[in-house]
MARSESE-15620 format. One record per residue (C-alpha): residue number from 1; residue in one letter; x, y, z. Coordinates in steps of 0.001 Angstrom, whole numbers. Example, Ala and Ser with C-alpha at 12.3 -4.5 7.8 and 13.67 -1.06 7.14 Angstrom:
! residues 2
+------+------+---------+---------+---------+
! resi ! resn !      px !      py !      pz !
+------+------+---------+---------+---------+
!    1 !    A !   12300 !   -4500 !    7800 !
!    2 !    S !   13670 !   -1060 !    7140 !
+------+------+---------+---------+---------+
! end
This chain:
! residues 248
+------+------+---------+---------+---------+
! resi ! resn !      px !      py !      pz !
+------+------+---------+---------+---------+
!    1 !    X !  -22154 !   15916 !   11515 !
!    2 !    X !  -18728 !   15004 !   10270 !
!    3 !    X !  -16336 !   17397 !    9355 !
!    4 !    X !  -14604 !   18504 !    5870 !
!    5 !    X !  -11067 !   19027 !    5688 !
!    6 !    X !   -9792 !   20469 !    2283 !
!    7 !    X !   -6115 !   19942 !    1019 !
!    8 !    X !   -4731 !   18715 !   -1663 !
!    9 !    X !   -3789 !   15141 !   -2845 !
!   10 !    X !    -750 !   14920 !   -4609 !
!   11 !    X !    -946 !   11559 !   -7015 !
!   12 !    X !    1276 !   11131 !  -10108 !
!   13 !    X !   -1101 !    8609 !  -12218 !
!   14 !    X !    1702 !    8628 !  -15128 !
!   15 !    X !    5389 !    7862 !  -15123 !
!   16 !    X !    7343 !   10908 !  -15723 !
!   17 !    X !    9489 !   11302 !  -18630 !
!   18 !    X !   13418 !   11014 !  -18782 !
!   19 !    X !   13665 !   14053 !  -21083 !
!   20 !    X !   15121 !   16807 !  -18976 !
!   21 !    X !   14597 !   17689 !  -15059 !
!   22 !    X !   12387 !   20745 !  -15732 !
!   23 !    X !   10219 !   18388 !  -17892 !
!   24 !    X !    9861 !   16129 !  -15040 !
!   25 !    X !    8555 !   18857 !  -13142 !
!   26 !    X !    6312 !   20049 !  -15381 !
!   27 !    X !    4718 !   17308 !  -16210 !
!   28 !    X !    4143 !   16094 !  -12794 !
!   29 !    X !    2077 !   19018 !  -12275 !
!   30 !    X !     -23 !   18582 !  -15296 !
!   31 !    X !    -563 !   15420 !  -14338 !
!   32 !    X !   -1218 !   16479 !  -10899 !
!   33 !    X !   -3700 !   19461 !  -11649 !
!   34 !    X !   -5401 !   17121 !  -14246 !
!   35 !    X !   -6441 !   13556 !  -12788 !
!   36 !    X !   -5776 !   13406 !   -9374 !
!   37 !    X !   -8794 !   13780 !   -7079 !
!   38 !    X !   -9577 !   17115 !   -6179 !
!   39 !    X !   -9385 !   18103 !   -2988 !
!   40 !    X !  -12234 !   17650 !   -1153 !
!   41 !    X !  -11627 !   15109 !    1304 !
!   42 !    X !  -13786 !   13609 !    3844 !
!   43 !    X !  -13048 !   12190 !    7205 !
!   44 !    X !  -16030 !   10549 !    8887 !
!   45 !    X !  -17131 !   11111 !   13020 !
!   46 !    X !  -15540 !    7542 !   13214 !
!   47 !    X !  -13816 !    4613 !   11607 !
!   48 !    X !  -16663 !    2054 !   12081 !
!   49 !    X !  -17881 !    -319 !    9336 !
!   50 !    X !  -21536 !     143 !    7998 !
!   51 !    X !  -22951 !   -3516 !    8517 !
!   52 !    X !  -20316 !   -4559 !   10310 !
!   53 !    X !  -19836 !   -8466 !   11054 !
!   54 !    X !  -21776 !   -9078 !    7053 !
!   55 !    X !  -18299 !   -9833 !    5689 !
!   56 !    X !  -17991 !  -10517 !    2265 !
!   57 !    X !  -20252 !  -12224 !    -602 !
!   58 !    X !  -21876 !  -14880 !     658 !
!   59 !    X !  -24566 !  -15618 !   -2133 !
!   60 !    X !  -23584 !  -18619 !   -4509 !
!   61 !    X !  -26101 !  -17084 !   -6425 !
!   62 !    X !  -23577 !  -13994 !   -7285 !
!   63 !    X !  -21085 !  -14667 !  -10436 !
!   64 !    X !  -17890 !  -12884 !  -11309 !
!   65 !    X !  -16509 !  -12642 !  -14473 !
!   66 !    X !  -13542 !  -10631 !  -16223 !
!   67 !    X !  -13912 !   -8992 !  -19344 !
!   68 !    X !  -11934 !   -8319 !  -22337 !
!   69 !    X !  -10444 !   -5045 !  -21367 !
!   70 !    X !   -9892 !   -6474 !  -17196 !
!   71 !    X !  -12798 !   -5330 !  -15970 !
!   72 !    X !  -14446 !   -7676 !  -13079 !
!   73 !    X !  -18511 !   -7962 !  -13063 !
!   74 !    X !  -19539 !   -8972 !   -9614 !
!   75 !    X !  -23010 !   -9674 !   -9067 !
!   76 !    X !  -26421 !  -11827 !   -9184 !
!   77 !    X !  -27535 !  -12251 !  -13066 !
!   78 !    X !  -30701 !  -10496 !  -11745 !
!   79 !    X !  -29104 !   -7774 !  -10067 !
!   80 !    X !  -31402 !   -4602 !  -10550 !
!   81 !    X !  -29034 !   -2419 !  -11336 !
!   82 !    X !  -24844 !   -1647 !  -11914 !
!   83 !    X !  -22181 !     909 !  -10853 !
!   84 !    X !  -18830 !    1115 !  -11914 !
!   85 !    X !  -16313 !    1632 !   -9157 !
!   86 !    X !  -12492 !    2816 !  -10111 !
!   87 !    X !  -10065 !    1989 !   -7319 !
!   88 !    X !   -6351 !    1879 !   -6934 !
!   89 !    X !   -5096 !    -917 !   -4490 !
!   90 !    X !   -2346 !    1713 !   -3606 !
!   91 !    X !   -4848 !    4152 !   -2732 !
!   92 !    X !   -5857 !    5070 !     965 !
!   93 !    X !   -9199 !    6639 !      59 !
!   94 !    X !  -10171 !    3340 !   -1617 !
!   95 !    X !   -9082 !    1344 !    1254 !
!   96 !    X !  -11121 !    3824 !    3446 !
!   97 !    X !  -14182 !    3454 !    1222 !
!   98 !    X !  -13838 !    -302 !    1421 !
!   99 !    X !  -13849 !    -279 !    5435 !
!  100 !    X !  -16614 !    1941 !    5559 !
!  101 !    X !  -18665 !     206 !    3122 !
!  102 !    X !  -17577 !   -2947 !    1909 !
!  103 !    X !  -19159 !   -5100 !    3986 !
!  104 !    X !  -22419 !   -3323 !    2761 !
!  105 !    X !  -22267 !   -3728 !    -489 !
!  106 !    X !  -21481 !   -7118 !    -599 !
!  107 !    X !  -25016 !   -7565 !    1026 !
!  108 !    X !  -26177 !   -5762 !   -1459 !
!  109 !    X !  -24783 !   -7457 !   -3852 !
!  110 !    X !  -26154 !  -10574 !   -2100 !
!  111 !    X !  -29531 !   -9384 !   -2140 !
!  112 !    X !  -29298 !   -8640 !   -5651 !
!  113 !    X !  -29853 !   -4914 !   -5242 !
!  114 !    X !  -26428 !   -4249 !   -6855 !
!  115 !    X !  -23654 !   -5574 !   -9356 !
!  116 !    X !  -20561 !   -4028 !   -9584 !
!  117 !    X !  -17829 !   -3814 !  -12316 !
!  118 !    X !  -14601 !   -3391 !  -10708 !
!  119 !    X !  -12132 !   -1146 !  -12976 !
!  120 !    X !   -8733 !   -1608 !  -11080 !
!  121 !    X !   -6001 !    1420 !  -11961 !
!  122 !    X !   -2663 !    1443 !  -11144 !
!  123 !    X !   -1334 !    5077 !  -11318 !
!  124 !    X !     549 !    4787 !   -7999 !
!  125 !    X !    2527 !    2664 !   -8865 !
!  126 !    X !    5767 !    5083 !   -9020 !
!  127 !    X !    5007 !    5682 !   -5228 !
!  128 !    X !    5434 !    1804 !   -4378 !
!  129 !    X !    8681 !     520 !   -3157 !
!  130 !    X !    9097 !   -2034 !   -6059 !
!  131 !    X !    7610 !     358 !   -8801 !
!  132 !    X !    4882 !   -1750 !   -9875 !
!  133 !    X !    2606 !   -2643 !   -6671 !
!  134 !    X !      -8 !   -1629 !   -7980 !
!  135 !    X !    -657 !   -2656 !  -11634 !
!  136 !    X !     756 !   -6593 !   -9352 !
!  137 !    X !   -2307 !   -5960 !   -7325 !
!  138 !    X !   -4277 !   -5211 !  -10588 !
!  139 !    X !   -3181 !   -8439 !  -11939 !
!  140 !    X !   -4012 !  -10716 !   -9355 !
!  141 !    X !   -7399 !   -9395 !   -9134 !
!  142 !    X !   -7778 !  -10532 !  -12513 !
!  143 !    X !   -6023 !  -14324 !  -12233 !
!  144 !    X !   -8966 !  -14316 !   -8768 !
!  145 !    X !  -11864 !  -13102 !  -11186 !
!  146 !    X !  -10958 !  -15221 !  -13847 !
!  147 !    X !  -11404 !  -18715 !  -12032 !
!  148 !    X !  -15357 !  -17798 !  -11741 !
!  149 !    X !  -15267 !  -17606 !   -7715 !
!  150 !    X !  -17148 !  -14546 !   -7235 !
!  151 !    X !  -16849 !  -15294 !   -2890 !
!  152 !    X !  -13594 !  -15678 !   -3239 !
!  153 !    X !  -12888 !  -12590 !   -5328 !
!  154 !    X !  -15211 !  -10324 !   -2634 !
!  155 !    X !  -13154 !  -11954 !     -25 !
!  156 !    X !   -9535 !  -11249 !   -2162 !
!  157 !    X !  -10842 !   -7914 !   -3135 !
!  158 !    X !  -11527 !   -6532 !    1036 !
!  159 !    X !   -8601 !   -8156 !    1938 !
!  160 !    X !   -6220 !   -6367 !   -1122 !
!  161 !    X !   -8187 !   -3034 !    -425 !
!  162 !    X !   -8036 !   -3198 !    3674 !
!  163 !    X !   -5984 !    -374 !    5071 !
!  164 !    X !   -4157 !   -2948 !    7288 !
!  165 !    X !   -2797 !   -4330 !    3975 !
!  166 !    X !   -2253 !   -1632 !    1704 !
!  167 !    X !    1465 !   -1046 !    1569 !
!  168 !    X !    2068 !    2848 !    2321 !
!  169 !    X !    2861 !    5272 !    -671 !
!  170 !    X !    6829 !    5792 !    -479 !
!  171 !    X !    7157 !    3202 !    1858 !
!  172 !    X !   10023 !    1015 !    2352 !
!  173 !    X !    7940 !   -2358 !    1040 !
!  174 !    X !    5045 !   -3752 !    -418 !
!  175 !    X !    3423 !   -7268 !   -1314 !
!  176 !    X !    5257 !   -9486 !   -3499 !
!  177 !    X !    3795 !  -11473 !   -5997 !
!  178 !    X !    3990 !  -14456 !   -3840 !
!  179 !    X !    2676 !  -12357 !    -843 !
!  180 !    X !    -261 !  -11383 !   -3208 !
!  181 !    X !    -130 !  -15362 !   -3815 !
!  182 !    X !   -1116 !  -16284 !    -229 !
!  183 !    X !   -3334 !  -13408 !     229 !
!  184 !    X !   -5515 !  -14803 !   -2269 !
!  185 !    X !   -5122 !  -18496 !    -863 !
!  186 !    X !   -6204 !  -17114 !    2940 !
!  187 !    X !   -9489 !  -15559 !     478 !
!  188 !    X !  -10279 !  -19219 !    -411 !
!  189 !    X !   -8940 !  -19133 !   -4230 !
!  190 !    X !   -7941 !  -21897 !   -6051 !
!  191 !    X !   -4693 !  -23353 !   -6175 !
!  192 !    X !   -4453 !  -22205 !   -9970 !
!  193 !    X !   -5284 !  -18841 !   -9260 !
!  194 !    X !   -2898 !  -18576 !   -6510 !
!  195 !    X !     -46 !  -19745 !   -9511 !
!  196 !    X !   -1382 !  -17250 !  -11559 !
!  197 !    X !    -598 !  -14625 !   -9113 !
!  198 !    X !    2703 !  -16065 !   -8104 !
!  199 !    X !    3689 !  -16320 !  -11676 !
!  200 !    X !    2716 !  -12925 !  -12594 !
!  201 !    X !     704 !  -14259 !  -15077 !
!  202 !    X !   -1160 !  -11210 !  -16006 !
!  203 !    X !     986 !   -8229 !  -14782 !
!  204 !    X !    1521 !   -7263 !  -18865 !
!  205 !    X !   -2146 !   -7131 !  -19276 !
!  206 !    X !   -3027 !   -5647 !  -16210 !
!  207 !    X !    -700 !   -2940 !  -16670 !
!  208 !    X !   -2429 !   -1941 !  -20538 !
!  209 !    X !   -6189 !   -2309 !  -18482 !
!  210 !    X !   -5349 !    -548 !  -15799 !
!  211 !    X !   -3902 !    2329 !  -18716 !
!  212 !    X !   -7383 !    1862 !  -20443 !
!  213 !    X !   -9234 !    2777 !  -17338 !
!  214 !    X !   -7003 !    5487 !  -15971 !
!  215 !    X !   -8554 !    6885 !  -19692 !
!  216 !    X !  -12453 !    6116 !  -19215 !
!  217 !    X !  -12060 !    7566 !  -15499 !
!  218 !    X !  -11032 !   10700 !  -17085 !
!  219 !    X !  -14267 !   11103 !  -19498 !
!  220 !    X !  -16234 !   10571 !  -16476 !
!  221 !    X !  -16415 !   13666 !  -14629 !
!  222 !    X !  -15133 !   11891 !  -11217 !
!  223 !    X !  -11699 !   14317 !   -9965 !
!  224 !    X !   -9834 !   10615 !   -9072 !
!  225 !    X !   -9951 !    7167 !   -6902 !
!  226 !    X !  -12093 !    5708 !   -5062 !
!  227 !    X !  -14962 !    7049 !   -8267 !
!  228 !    X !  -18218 !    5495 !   -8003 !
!  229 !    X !  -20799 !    5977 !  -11080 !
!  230 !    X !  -24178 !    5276 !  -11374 !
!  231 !    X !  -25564 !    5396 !  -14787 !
!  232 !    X !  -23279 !    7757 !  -15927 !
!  233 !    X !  -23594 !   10193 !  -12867 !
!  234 !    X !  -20766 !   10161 !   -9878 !
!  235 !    X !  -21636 !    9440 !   -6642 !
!  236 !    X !  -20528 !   11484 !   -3857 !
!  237 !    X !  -19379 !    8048 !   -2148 !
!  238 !    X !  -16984 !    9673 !     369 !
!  239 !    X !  -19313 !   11840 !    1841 !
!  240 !    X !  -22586 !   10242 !    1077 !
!  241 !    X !  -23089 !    7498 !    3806 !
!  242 !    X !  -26279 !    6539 !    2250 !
!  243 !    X !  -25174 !    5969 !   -1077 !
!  244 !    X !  -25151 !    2328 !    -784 !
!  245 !    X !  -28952 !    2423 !     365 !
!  246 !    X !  -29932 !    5076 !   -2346 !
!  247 !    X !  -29223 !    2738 !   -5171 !
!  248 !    X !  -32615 !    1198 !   -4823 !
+------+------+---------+---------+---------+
! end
């Protein structure tokens, strides 16, 4: 059985506020205390991928499409049912969930078990080296979704969330948007998505969505990223390594 290790995880989801130093400080721990996840953190027996060597979407069958408010639906028309997964492209956690279980969910996406709307946050952004990786990120998710190519979004989406890409919190760099640009071209997007993402297209809008659901992850119970709900309940996705299977 794997072992729990329990420390804390210090995120700042907000940017602080100019006011006076001992503001700063407070704040930062309200913030802290408030919405970042909660300490429970799980480190599996070992790194591997569950279905390893399924890759990404496969089914032409599976659509995605981007919503008012950012959010990206990926999925069959007939899925049987939907969760709602909140992820940070900053975040390690997310990029650990996606090793561990991307590749299975995309067959169960394939197999029409599953949809999945994809609410992309951008809270660490004040620990990227250019200030705004994240919400960048956030964006050209969006520009992918929005050309209708839900393969090439799954294939985008591993590649922006793998661990081997995520730039490190106070690092020394990150992606640019042009980096995010060819990213998305190696994924198989079109050549006016790619602009989109070079052109920062939809970094103003991405930043107010990825606001928006920084707020709905709050009234759902889940402590921080990577969140995972299920009709309306959280799902222990960390240290569940079923929970993919469970949903039917």
């Amino acid at each position: 059985m794997s072992a729990k290790k329990v420390k804390p995880v210090k995120y700042s989801p907000e940017p602080t506020s100019s006011k006076s130093t001992f503001i700063l400080g407070g704040l930062a721990l309200l913030v802290i205390a408030a919405l970042v996840i909660g300490g429970v953190l799980w480190q599996s027996n070992s790194g591997k991928a569950r279905n390893e060597g399924y890759g990404g979407v496969q089914n032409s069958a599976v659509q995605v499409t981007v919503a008012d408010n950012g959010v990206a639906l990926l999925g069959r028309p007939d899925a049987a049912t939907t969760i709602d997964l909140f992820e940070d492209p900053m975040c390690p956690y997310c990029g650990e969930l996606e090793h561990k279980h991307g590749q299975e969910l995309a067959q169960a996406i394939d197999d029409g078990r599953v949809a999945v709307r994809y609410h992309m946050l951008a809270f660490l952004d004040q620990l990227s080296a250019s200030g705004d990786y994240s919400t960048r990120a956030v964006a050209a998710l969006q520009c992918v979704a929005q050309s209708g190519d839900a393969i090439a979004y799954s294939a985008f989406h591993s590649a922006l969330m793998s661990p081997d890409n995520q730039p490190a919190e106070r690092g020394d760099s990150d992606h640019s948007n042009e980096d995010l640009a060819q990213m998305a071209r190696d994924a198989g997007v079109s050549d006016e998505a790619a602009q989109c993402i070079a052109d920062g297209t939809r970094v103003e809008q991405a930043r107010a969505d990825a606001e928006a659901g920084r707020q709905l992850l709050a009234t759902t119970g889940a402590a921080g990223t990577p969140a995972v709900v299920h009709n309306g309940v959280v799902i222990d996705a960390l240290g569940n390594e079923n929970w993919v299977a469970e949903l039917g």
